[in-house]
C-alpha positions as CSV (number, residue, x, y, z in Angstrom):
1,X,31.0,76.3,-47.0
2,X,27.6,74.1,-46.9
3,X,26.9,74.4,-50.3
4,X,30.2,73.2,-50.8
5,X,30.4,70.2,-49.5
6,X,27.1,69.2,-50.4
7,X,28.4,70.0,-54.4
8,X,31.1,67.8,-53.8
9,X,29.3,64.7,-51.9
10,X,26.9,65.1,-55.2
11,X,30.0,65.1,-57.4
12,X,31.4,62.2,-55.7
13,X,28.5,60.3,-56.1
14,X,28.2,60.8,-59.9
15,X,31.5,59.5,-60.8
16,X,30.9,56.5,-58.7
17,X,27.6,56.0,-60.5
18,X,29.3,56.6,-63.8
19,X,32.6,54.0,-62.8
20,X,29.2,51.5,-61.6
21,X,27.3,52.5,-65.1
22,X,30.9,51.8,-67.3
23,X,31.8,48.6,-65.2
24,X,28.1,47.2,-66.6
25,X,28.9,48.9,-69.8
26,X,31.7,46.8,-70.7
27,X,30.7,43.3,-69.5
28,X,32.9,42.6,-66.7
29,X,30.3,41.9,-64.2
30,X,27.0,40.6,-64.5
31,X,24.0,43.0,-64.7
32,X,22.2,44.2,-61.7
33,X,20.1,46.4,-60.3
34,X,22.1,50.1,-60.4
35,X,23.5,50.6,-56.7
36,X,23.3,54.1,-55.2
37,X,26.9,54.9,-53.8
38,X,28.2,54.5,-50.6
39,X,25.3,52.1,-50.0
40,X,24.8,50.1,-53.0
41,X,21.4,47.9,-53.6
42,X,21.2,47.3,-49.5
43,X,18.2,49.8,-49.2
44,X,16.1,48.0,-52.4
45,X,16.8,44.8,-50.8
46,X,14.4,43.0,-48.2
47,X,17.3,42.1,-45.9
48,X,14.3,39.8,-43.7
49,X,14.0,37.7,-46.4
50,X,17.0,38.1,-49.0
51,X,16.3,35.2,-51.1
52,X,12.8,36.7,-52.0
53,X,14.3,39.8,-53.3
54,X,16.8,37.7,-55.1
55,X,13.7,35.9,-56.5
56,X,11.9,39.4,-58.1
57,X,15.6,40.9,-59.1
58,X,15.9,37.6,-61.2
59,X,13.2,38.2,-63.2
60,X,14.6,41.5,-64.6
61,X,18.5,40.4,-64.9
62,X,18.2,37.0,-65.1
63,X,20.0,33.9,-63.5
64,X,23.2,35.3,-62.7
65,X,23.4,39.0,-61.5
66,X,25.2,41.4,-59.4
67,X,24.0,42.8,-56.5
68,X,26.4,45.5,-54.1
69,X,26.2,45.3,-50.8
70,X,28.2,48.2,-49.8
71,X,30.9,49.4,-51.7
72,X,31.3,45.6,-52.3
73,X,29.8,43.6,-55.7
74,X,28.4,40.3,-55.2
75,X,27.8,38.1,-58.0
76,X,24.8,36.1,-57.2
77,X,23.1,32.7,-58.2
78,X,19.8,31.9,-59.1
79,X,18.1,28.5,-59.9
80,X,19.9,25.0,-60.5
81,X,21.3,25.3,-63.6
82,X,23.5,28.2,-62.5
83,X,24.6,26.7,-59.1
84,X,25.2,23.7,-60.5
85,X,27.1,24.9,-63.2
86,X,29.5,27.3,-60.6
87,X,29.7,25.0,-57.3
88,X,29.8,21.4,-59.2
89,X,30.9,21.8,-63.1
90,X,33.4,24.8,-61.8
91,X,33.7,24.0,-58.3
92,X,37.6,24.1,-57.8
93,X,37.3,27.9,-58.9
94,X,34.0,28.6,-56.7
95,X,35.5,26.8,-53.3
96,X,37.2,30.5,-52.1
97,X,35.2,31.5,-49.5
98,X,33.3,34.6,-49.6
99,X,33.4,38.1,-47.2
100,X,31.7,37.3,-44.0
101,X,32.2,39.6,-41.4
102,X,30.7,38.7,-38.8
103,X,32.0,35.5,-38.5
104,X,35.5,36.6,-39.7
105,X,35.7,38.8,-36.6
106,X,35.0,35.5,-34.6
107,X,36.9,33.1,-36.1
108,X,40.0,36.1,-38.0
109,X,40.2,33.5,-41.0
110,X,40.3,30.2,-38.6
111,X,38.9,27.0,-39.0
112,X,37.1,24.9,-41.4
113,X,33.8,27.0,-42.3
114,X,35.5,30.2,-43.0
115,X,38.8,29.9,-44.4
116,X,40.3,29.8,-47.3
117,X,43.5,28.6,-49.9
118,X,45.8,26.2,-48.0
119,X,44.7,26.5,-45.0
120,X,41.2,25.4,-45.4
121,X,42.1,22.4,-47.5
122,X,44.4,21.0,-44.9
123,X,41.7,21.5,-42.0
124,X,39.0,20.3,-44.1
125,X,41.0,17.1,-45.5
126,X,42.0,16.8,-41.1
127,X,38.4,17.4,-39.9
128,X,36.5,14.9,-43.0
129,X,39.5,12.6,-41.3
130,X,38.9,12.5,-37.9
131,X,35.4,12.5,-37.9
132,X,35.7,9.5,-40.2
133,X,38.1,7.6,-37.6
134,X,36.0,8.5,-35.3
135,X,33.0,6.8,-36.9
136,X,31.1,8.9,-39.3
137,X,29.1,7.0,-41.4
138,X,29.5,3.9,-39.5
139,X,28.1,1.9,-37.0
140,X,30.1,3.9,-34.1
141,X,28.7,7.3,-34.9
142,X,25.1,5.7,-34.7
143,X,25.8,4.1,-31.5
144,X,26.1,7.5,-29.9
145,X,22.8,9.1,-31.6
146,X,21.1,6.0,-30.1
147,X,22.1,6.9,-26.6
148,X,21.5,10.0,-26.8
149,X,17.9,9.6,-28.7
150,X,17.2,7.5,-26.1
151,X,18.2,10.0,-22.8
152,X,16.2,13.0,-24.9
153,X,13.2,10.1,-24.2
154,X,13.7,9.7,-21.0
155,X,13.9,14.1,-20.7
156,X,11.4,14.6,-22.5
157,X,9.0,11.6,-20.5
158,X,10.0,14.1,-17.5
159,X,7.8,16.7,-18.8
160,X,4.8,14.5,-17.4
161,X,3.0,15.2,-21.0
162,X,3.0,19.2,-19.8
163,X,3.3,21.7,-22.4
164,X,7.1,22.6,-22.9
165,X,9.2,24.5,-25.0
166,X,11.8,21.8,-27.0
167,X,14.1,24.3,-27.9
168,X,16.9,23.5,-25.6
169,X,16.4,19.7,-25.2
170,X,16.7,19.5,-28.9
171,X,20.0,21.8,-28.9
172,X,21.8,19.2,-26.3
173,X,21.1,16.5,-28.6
174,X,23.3,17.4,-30.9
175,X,25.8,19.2,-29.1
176,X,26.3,15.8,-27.0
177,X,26.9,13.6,-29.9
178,X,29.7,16.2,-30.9
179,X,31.1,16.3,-27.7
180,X,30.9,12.6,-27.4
181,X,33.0,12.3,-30.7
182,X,35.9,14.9,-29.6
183,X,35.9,14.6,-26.1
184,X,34.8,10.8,-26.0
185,X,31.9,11.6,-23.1
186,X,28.8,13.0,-23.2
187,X,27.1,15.0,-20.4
188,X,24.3,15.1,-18.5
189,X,22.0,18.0,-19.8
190,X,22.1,19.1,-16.1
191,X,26.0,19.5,-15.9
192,X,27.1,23.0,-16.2
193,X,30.2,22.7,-18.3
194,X,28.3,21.0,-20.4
195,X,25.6,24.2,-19.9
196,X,28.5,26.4,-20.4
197,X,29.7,25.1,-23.5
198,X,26.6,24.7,-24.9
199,X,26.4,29.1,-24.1
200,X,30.1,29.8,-25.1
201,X,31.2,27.3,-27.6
202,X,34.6,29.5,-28.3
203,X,35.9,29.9,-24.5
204,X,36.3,26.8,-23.2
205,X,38.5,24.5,-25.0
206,X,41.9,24.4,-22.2
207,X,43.2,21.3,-23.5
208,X,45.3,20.3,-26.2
209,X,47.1,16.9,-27.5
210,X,50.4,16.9,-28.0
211,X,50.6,16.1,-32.2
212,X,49.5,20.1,-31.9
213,X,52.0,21.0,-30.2
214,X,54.5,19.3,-32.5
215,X,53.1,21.3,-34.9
216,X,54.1,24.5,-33.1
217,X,57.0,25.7,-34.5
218,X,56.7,24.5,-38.2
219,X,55.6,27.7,-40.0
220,X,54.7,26.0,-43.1
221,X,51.8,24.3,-40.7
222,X,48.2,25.2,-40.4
223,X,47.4,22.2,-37.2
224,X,48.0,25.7,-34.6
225,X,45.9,26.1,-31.7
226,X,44.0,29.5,-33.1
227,X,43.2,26.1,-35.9
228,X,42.3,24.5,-33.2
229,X,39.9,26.4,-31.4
230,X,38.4,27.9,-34.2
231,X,37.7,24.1,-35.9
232,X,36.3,23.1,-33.0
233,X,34.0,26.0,-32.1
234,X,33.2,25.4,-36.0
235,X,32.2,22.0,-35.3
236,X,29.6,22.4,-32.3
237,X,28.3,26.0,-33.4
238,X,27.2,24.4,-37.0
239,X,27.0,20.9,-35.7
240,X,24.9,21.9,-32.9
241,X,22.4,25.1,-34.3
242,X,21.7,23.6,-37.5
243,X,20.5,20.1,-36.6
244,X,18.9,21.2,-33.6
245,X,17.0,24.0,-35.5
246,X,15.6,21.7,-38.0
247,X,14.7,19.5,-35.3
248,X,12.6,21.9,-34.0
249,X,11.1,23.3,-37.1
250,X,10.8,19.9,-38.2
251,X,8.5,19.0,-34.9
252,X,6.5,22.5,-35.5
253,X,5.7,21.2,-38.8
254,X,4.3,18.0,-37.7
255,X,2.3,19.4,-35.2
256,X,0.4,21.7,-38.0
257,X,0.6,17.9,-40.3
258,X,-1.0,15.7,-37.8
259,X,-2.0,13.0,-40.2
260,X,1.6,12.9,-41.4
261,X,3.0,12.1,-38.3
262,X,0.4,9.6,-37.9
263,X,1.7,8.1,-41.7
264,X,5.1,7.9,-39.7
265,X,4.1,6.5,-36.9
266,X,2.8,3.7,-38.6
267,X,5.5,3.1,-40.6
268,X,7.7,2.7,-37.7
269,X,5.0,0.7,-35.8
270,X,5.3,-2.0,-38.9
271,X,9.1,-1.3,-40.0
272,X,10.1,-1.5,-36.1
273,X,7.8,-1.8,-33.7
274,X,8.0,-0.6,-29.9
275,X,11.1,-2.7,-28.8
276,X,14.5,-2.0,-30.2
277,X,15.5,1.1,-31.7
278,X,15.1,2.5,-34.6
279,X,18.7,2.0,-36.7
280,X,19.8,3.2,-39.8
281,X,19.3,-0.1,-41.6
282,X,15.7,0.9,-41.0
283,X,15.7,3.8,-43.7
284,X,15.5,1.8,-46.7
285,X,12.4,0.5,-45.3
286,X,11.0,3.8,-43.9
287,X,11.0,5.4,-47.7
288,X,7.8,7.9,-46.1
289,X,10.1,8.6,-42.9
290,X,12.5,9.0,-45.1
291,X,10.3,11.4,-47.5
292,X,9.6,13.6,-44.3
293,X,12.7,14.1,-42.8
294,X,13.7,15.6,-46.5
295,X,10.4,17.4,-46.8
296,X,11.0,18.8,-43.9
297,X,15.0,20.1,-44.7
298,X,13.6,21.2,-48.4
299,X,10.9,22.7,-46.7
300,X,12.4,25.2,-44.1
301,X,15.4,26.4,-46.4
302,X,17.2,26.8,-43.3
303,X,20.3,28.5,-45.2
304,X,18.7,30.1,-47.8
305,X,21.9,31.5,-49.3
306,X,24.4,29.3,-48.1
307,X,27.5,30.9,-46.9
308,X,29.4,33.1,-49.2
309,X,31.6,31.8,-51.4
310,X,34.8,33.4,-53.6
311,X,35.8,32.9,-56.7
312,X,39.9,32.2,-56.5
313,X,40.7,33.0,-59.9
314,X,39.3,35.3,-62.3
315,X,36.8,33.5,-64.1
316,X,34.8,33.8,-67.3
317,X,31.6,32.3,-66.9
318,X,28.5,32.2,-69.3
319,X,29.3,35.4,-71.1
320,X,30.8,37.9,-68.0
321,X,34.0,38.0,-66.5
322,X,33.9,37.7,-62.9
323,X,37.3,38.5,-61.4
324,X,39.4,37.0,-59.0
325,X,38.1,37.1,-55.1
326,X,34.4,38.3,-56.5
327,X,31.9,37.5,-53.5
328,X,29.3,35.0,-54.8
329,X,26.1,34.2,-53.2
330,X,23.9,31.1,-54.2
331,X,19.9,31.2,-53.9
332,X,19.2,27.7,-52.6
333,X,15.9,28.7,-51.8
334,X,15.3,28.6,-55.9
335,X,16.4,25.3,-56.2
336,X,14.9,24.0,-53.1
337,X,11.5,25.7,-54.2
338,X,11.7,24.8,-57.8
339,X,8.1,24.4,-58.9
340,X,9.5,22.1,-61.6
341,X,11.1,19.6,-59.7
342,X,8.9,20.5,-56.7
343,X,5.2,20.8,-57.8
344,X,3.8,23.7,-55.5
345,X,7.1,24.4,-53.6
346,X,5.5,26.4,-50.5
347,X,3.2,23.3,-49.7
348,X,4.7,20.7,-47.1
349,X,4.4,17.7,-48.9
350,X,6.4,14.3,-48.2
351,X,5.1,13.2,-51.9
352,X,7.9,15.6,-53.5
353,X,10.2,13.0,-52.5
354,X,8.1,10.0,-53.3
355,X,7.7,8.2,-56.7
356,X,4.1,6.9,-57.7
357,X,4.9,3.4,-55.9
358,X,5.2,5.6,-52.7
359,X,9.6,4.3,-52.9
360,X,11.9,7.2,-52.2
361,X,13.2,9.4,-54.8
362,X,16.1,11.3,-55.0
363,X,16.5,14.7,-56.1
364,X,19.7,16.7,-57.4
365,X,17.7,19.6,-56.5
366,X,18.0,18.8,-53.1
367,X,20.8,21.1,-51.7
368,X,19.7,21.8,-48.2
369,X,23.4,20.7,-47.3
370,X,24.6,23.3,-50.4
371,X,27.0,21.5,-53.0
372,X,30.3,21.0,-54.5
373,X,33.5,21.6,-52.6
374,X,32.2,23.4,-49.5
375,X,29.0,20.9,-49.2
376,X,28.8,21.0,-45.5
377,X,31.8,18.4,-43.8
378,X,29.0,16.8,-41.2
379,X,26.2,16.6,-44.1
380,X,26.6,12.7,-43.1
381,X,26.3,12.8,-39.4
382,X,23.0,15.6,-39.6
383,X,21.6,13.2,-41.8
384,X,22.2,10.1,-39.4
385,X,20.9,12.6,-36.3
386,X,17.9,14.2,-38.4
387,X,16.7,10.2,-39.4
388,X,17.3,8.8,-35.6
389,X,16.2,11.6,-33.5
390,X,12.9,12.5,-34.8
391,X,11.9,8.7,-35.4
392,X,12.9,8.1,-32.0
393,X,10.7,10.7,-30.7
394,X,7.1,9.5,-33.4
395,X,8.0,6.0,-31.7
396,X,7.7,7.1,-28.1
397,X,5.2,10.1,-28.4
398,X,2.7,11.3,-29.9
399,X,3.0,15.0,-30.2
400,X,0.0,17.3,-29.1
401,X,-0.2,21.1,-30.2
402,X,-1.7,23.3,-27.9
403,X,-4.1,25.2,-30.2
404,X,-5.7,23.4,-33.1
405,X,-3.4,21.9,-36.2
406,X,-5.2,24.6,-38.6
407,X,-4.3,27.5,-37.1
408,X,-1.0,26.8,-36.4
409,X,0.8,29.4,-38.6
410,X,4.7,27.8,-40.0
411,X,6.0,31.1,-41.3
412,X,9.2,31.9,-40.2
413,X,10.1,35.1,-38.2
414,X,12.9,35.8,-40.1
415,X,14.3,34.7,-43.1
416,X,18.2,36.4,-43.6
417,X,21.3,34.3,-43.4
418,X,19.1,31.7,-41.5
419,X,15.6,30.5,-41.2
420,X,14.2,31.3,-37.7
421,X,10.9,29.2,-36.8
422,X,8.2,30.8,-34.5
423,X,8.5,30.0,-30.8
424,X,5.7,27.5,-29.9
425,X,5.5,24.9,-27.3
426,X,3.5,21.1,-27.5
427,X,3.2,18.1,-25.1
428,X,5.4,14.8,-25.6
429,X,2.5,12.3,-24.6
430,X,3.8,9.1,-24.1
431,X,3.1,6.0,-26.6
């Protein structure tokens, strides 16, 4: 009976590596490394840092290739010429958004970051809405960073220049200038709602407004609470872990780049000196600031392959077919690492975003918010917070590692979905 079932398990598995070897065969999919059934390319892939393999497989099967994760084939996307050709010159048919399971147990399809069709154009087109009227991009929105720039001053002078860990000072940053924009308060970083929504982001949202609620029974609707909840847990878990991570990557880096803090230090010393606050009028005559805080955003690839997306029509594109609800995956670490746009990509370097008069240059190649149609909805606010924060901190501190600048070591633990930075702690001396 053994011997049996092993012949059939070895049976199965040949006719799923023949259907694999014939779905290659005729051109319907782009060409990939040959997955072993049941688990598919997961075991040649370096799951710590997925964009590296994606890097070596790329070299074999070119820019576009399919990888299986699973049963499952994902169509992936290397350099900028492919990604910009799917999420910008196609990006109506590369907006679906791809299998996430994780998050799709959290969220069951809810919200802005996760759905799809209908329902994620209506949120999206609500959420770009309200967090316009509320003052995105305008003077409002900056107003609020401000504040809370400055009360991260006066928590971080409280350290009495001791070494400390910035992790969760940085996080309540953030997280406050989101809560100030739905909730129209912020909290002390004491308070423990404000504690315990900064822990459970998805259990504690109790009230609603009453347009929701006129909402309720019109089927055709997709303003429901489950909308609701999951929007808004959207909104603080990426609002809140993203900016606050590159925050604190962004710190770690400066503390290894002393003399380029320095640089930015003097540039706020001459742009604004030591008694107003730095505004966002300031960044067109910060172009090094400026320089940094990108540097720093190309530099940590904190998303290195975005978050999934779907194709939501069956698509030819180069010369494969790629059907309907394909899973695609987009390597932004190849574009954010290009050496040509980028010379040496794995250096930390301010001057990649710096023309020869030392005035800021844009990039296309800069994607660290990813691109098209599901570009990240709060790219503007991160920006704003990633600018006013970390100047505001150079202007009142001068940032002291506690081992010396050259052996400070910037890898990153882990490299998967995101881009973990080591733990480390410094001292905020005061300027």
């Amino acid at each position: 009976m053994d011997l049996f079932i092993i012949l059939v398990i070895c049976l199965s598995c040949l006719i799923l590596l023949s259907l694999w070897n014939r779905s290659y065969a005729k051109g319907k999919l782009p060409p990939g490394p040959t997955p072993l059934p049941i688990f598919g390319n997961i075991l040649q892939l370096n799951t710590k840092n997925i964009s590296k393999s994606i890097r070596m497989l790329s070299k074999d099967y070119g820019p576009v290739l399919t990888v299986y994760f699973g049963m499952k084939p994902t169509v992936v996307l290397h350099g900028y010429e492919a990604i910009k050709e799917a999420l910008i010159d196609q990006g109506e048919v590369f907006s679906g958004r791809g299998s996430f399971p994780v998050a799709e147990k959290i969220t069951q399809g809810f919200g802005v970051v996760f759905s799809n069709g209908e329902r994620w154009k209506q949120i999206r087109r609500f959420s770009l809405m309200v967090l316009r009227n509320m003052g995105m991009g305008k003077k409002t929105i900056e107003d609020r960073i401000q504040e809370e720039a400055l009360c991260l001053v006066e928590a971080l002078k409280k350290t009495n220049a001791s070494p400390c860990d910035p992790t969760f000072l940085l996080g309540c940053v953030p997280c406050n200038v989101i809560s100030s924009i739905i909730f129209q308060n912020r909290f002390d970083y004491r308070d423990q709602k404000f504690l315990t929504l900064m822990k459970y982001f998805n259990e504690n949202f109790e009230t609603v407004s009453s347009p929701w609620i006129q909402e309720k029974h019109n089927k055709e609707s997709e303003f429901t609470m489950e909308n609701l909840v999951a929007t808004i847990w959207d909104m603080f878990s990426a609002g809140t872990e993203t900016t606050s991570t590159t925050m604190r990557y962004g710190l770690f880096l400066l503390l290894k780049h002393p003399e380029i803090s320095a640089k930015v230090r003097e540039e706020i010393d001459h742009v604004v000196g030591k008694n107003r606050s730095v505004c966002m009028q300031d960044r067109s005559r910060m172009p090094y600031t400026d320089a940094v805080v990108h540097e720093i955003q190309r530099y940590i690839d904190l998303v290195p392959t975005s978050v999934p997306h779907a194709v939501t029509q069956d698509i030819r594109f180069r010369e494969y077919l790629i059907p309907k609800g394909t899973t695609i995956l987009t390597d932004l670490t190849s574009v954010l690492y290009d050496d040509k746009e980028f010379p040496n990509p794995e250096k930390f370097d301010p001057g990649h975003f710096l023309d020869e008069s030392g005035n800021f240059k844009k990039s296309d190649y800069f994607m660290a918010f990813s691109a098209g149609k599901r570009i990240c909805a709060g790219e503007g606010l991160a920006r704003m917070e990633l600018f006013l924060i970390l100047t505001t901190i150079l202007q009142n501190f001068t940032l002291k590692p506690l081992v010396d600048p050259k052996d400070i070591d910037t890898t990153p633990v882990h490299k998967g979905f995101g881009t973990i930075p080591p733990f480390y702690e410094l001292c905020f001396i005061p300027v």
